[in-house]
C-alpha positions in Angstrom: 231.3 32.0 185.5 228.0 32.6 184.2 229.4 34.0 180.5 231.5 30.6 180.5 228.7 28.6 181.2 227.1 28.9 177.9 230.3 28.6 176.3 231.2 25.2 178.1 227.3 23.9 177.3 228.0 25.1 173.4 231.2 23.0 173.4 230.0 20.0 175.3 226.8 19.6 173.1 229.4 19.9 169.8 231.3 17.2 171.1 227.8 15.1 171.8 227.3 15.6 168.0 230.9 14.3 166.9 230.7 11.5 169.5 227.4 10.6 168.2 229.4 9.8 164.9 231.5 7.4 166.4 234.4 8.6 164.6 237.1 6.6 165.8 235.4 3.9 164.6 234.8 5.4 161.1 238.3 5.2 160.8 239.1 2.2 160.8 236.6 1.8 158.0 238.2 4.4 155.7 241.4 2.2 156.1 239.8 0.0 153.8 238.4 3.0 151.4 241.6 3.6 150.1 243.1 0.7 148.9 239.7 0.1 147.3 240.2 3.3 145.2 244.1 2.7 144.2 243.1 -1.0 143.4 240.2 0.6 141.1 242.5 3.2 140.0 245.4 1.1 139.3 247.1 4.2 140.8 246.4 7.1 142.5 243.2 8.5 141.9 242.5 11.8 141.8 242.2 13.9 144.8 238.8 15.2 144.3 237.2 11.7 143.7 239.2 10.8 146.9 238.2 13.5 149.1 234.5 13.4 148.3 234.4 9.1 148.8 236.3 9.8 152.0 234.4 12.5 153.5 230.8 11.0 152.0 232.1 7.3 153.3 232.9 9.3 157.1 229.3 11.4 156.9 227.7 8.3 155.8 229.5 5.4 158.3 228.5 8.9 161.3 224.6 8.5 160.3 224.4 5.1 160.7 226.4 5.5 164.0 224.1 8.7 164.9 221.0 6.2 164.4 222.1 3.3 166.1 222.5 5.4 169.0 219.5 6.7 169.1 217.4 3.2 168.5 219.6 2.2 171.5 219.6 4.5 173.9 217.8 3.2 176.5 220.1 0.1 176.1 222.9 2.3 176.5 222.3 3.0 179.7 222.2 -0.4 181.1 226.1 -0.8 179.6 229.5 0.5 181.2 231.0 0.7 178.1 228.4 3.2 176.7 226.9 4.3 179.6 228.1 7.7 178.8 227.1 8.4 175.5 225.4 11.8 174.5 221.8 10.8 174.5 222.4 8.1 177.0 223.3 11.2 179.2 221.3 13.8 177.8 223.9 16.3 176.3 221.8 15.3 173.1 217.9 14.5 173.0 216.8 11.7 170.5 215.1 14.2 168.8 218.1 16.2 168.1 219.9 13.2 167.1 217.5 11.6 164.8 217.6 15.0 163.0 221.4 15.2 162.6 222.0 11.4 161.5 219.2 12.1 159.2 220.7 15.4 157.7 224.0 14.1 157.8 223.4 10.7 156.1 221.3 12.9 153.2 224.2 15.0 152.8 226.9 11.8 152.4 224.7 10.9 149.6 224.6 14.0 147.8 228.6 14.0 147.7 228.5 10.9 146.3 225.7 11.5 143.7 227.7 14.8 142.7 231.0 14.2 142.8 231.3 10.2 142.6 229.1 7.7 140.9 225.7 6.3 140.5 226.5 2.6 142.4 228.7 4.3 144.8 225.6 6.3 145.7 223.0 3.8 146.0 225.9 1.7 148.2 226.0 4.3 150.4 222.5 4.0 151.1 222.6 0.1 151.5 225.0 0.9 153.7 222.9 3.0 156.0 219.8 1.2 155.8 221.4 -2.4 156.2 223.4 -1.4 159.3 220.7 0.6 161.3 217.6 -1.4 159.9 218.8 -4.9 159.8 221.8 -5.0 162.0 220.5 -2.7 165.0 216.8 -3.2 164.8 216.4 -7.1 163.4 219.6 -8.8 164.2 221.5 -7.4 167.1 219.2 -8.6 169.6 217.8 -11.6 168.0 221.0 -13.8 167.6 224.6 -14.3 168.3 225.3 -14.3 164.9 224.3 -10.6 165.0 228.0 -9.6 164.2 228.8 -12.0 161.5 225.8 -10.8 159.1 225.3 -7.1 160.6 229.3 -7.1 159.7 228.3 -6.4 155.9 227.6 -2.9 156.5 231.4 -2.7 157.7 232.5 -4.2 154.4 230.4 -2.1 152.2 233.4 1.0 152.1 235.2 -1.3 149.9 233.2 -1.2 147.2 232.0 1.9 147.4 235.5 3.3 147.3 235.6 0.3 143.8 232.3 1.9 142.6 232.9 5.4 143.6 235.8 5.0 140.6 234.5 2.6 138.0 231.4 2.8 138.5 231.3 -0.9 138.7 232.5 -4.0 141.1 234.4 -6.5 140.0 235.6 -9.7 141.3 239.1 -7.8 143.0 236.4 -5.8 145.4 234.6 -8.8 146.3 237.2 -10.4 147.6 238.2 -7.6 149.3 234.7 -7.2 150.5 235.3 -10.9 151.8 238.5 -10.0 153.5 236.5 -7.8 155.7 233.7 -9.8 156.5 235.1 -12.8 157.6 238.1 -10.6 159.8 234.9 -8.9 161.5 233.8 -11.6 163.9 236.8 -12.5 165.6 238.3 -8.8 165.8 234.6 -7.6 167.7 234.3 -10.6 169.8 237.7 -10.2 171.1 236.6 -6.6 171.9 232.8 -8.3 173.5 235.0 -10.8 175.6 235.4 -8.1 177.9 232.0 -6.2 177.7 230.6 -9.7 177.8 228.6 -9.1 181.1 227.8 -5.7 179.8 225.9 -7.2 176.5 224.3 -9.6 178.8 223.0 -7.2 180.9 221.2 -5.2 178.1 219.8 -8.2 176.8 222.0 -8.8 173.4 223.1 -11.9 172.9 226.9 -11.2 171.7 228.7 -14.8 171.2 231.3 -14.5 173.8 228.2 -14.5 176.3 225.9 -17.3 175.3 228.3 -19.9 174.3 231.4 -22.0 175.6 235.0 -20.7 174.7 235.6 -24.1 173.0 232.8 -23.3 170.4 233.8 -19.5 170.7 237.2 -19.8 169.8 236.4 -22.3 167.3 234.4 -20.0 165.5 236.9 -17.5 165.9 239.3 -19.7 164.5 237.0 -20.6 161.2 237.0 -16.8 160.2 240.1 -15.9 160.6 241.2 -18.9 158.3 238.7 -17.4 156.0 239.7 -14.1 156.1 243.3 -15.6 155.1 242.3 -17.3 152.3 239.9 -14.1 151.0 243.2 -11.7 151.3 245.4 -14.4 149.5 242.5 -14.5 146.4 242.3 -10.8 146.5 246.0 -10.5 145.8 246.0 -13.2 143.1 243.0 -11.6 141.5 244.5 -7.9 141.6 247.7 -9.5 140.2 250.2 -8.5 142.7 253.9 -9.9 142.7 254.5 -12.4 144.7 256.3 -10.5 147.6 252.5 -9.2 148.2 251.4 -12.8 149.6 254.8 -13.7 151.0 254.5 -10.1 153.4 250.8 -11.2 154.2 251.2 -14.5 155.1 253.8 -13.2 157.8 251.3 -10.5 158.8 248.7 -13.2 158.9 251.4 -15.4 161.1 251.5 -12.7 164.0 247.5 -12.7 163.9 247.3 -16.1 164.1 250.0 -16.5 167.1 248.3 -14.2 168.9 244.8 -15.6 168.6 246.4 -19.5 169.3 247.1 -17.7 172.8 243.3 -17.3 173.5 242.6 -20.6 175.9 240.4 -20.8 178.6 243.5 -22.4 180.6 245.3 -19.2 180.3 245.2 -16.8 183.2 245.5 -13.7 181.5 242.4 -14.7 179.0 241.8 -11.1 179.0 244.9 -9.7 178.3 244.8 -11.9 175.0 241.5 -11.4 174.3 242.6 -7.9 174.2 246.1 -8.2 172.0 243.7 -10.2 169.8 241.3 -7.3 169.2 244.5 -4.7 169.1 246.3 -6.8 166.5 243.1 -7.3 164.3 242.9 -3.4 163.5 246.9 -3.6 163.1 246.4 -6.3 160.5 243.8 -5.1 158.3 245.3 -1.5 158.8 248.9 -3.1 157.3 247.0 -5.4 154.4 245.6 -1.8 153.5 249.0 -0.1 153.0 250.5 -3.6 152.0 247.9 -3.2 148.7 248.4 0.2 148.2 252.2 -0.2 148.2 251.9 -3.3 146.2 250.2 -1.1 143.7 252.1 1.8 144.0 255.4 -0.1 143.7 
């Protein structure tokens, strides 16, 4: 027992560090990465360019997620749904943590200083700082809002991937960029519809929690359109054949069944609420692959 011991601590405390990261998260935000570098490309780019903006986009998305946790810790604690992350529970001290989201935002940067591009680089860093300075420590707990304008760090992958290849952004990764901020409000506060007693508890005023469903769903409703209407200009502007918006538009048709479900009046609100958030990450992963294969094709 006692020589596993050490072994089981070792493997419990590398974990902390990886959960720390948030990587199932990062994910999703590398779905968008890649499309932004074929759509830069016009192709495949090459696989060193892609490695290094995927890997620097996942060290660099991890350091933000490594210092949000650690600015919230205490907060953590008071929440179900993060109750048990590593410094909330101690596997990792703040200390420790400040250190490795500090080491492992520096070296994200450095893989895109070497092996990418200038912009790309100095997005990165935006990137960091906007998400843990203005979304964690100014916004989160100030408004309701906090997820529509602390949502821009999310949308930042796309044109870093852009930049990361051309060194430039044009009009095709702002749309894109678009895409992704209006489809972040109503995919997280179909997700904070259930944690909404959890957010109130902590003292952050996530939408879902402060307002009516009439004017939630509303809202909800606004960006979604918006998100629509970016993805169809971000086709037209990357001059994709016409299949490209006829396939999205039917993708877009699912997403928008399924939110039209989400009334009050409907007894399993929940259930929706969480098809809504499921079938958000299923759209925006599909408009990803849609692009590329639209490209590709």
């Amino acid at each position: 027992m006692s020589v596993n011991q050490p072994d089981k601590n070792s493997d419990l405390r590398i974990r902390g560090y990886l959960d720390l990261m948030k990587l199932r998260v990062v994910e999703l935000l590398l779905v968008t990465t890649l499309p932004a570098l074929v759509l830069a490309q016009k192709g495949i780019p090459s696989v060193g360019l892609s490695i290094a903006t995927i890997l620097g986009g996942t060290l660099a998305a991890g350091s933000a997620n490594a210092f949000n946790m650690v600015i919230e810790s205490e907060t953590d604690k008071l929440m179900k749904r993060t109750a048990q992350r590593p410094i909330a529970i101690g596997i990792v001290s703040r200390k420790e943590a400040t250190i490795f989201a500090t080491v492992v935002g520096l070296l994200s940067l450095l893989i895109f200083w070497l092996f990418t591009t200038s912009l790309a680089t100095w997005l990165t860093l935006i990137a960091i700082v906007f998400y843990v300075v203005i979304y964690t420590m100014a916004l989160k707990r100030r408004t309701s809002q906090n997820i529509v304008w602390g949502g821009i760090a999310g949308c930042m992958p796309v044109l870093i991937g852009w930049a990361a290849v051309t060194n430039d952004l044009s009009r095709v990764a702002w749309a894109f960029f678009f895409v992704i901020f209006f489809w972040t409000p109503p995919h997280f506060w179909a997700l904070a519809i259930k944690y909404k007693d959890d957010y109130t508890a902590a003292g952050i005023p996530m939408l879902p929690g402060v307002t009516s469903q009439k004017n939630l769903h509303g809202q909800m409703w606004f960006h979604t359109i918006a998100m629509f209407i970016a993805s169809v200009v971000t086709i037209n502007f990357a001059d994709l054949a016409l299949w490209v918006q006829i396939v999205n538009a039917l993708l877009f048709s699912v997403f928008a069944l399924t939110l039209a479900q989400l009334r009050g009046s409907n007894p399993d609100y929940g259930k929706v609420a969480a098809k809504v958030f499921q079938w958000s990450i299923t759209y925006l992963s599909l408009y990803s692959v849609l692009l590329v294969a639209a490209v590709l094709i």
